[in-house]
C-alpha positions in Angstrom: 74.8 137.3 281.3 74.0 139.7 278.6 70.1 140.3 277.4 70.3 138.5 274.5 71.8 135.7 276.8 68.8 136.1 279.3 66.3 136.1 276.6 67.7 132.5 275.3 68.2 131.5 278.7 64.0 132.2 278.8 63.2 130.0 275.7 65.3 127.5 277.5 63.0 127.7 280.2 59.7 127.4 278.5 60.9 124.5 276.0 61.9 122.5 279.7 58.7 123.5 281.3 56.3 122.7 278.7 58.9 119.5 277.9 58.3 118.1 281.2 54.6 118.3 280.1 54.7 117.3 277.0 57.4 114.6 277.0 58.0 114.4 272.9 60.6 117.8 273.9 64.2 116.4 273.0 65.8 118.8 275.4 69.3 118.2 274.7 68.4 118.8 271.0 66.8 121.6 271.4 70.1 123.3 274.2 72.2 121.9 271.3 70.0 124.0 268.7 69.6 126.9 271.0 73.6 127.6 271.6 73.7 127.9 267.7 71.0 130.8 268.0 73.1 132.7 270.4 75.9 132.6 268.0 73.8 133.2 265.5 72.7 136.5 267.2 76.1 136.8 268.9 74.4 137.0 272.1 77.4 137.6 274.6 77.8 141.3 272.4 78.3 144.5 275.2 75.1 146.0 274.0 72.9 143.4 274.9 73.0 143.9 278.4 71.9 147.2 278.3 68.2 147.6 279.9 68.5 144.5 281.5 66.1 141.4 280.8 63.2 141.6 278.7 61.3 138.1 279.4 62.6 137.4 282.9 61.8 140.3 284.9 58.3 139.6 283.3 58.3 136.2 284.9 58.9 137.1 288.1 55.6 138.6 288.4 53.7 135.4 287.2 54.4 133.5 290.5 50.5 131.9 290.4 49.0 129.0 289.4 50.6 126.7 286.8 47.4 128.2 284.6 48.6 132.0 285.0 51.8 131.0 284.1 50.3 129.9 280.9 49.1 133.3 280.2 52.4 134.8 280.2 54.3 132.1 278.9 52.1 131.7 275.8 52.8 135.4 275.0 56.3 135.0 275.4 56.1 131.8 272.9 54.7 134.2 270.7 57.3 136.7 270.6 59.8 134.2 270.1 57.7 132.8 267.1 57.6 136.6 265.9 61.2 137.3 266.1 62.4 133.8 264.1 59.7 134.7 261.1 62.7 137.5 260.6 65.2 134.8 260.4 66.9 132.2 258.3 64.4 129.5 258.5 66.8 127.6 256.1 69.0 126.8 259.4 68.4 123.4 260.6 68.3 124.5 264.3 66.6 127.4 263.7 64.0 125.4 262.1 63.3 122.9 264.6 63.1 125.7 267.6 60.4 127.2 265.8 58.7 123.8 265.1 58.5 123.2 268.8 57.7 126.7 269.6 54.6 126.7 267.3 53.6 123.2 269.0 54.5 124.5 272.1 52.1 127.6 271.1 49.3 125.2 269.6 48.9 123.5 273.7 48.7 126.8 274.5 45.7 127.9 272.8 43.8 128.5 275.7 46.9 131.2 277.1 46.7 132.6 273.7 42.9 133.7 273.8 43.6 134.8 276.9 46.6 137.0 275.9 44.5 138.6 273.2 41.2 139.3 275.6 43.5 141.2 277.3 44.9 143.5 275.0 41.6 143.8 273.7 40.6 145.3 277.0 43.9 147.5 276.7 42.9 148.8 273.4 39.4 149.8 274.5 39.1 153.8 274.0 37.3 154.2 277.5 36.8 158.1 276.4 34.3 156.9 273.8 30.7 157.7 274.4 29.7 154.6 273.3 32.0 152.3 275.2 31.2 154.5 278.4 27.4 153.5 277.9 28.1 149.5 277.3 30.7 149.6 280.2 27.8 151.4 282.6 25.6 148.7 281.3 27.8 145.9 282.2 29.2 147.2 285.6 26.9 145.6 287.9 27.7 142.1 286.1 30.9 142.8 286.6 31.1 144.0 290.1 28.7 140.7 290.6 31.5 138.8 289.5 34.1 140.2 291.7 32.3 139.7 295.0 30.1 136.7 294.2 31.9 134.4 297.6 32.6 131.1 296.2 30.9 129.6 299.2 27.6 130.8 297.9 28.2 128.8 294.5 27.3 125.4 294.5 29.9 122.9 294.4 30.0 120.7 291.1 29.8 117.3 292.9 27.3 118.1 295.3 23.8 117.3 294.3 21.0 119.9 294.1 18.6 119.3 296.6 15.2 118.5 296.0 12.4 119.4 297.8 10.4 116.0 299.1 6.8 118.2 299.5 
């Protein structure tokens, strides 16, 4: 399978994930619609293998929760929604992938804000003076964070005790 292949093979993926979730997915529609995208793209050209997979190998390292997943999942979405704003939306098929995609993208707001809070973080120019002082600040919350044991938390269905003095 080439990279471009791989890549399609990916949005397969998420549209069956998120189909199974959200059952309004017409998956055999949307296979139909994507095997016109990789002719479009003529995905099974030599140089499309080279480097290997972009999405996939990403997706192996998102094994977690069905709510990490998300995270990743939602960024890929939006690459894909990226890459067909340079494309003929005039195509049918084209225009019904990206019609899911963005509702795909909508239930996954929440994956979204997460995406971004992250390259926030990446963007932060840690040599700055002034982020160096508001990161000292904010150390000891964060550490607090890290090694607060759950056991120590109250549990959301048990009942705060009340002292009977």
């Amino acid at each position: 399978m080439t990279c471009q292949t791989y890549n399609l093979f990916v949005l397969s993926v998420i549209m069956i994930y998120f189909g199974r979730t959200a059952n309004s997915l017409n998956l055999a529609q949307l296979e139909d619609d994507i095997d016109k995208l990789k002719a479009d793209f003529n995905s099974s050209h030599s140089d499309v293998a080279d480097g290997g997979p972009i999405f996939i190998e990403k997706l192996k390292n998102w094994t977690g929760q069905s709510n990490e997943k998300k995270i990743i999942l939602s960024q890929i979405v939006s690459m894909y929604l990226e890459m067909f704003e340079n494309t003929d939306q005039s195509k049918p098929h084209i225009k019904h992938i990206s019609e899911e995609l963005c509702t795909l993208r909508d239930s996954l707001s929440d994956g979204v804000k997460k995406v971004k809070d992250i390259m926030d973080l990446a963007k932060l120019q840690m040599t700055d003076l002034r982020i160096q002082r508001k990161a000292a600040n904010e150390l000891f919350i964060v550490l607090q964070k890290l090694v607060d044991p759950p056991s120590l938390k109250r549990k959301r269905n048990q009942p705060q005790r009340r002292c009977n003095c």
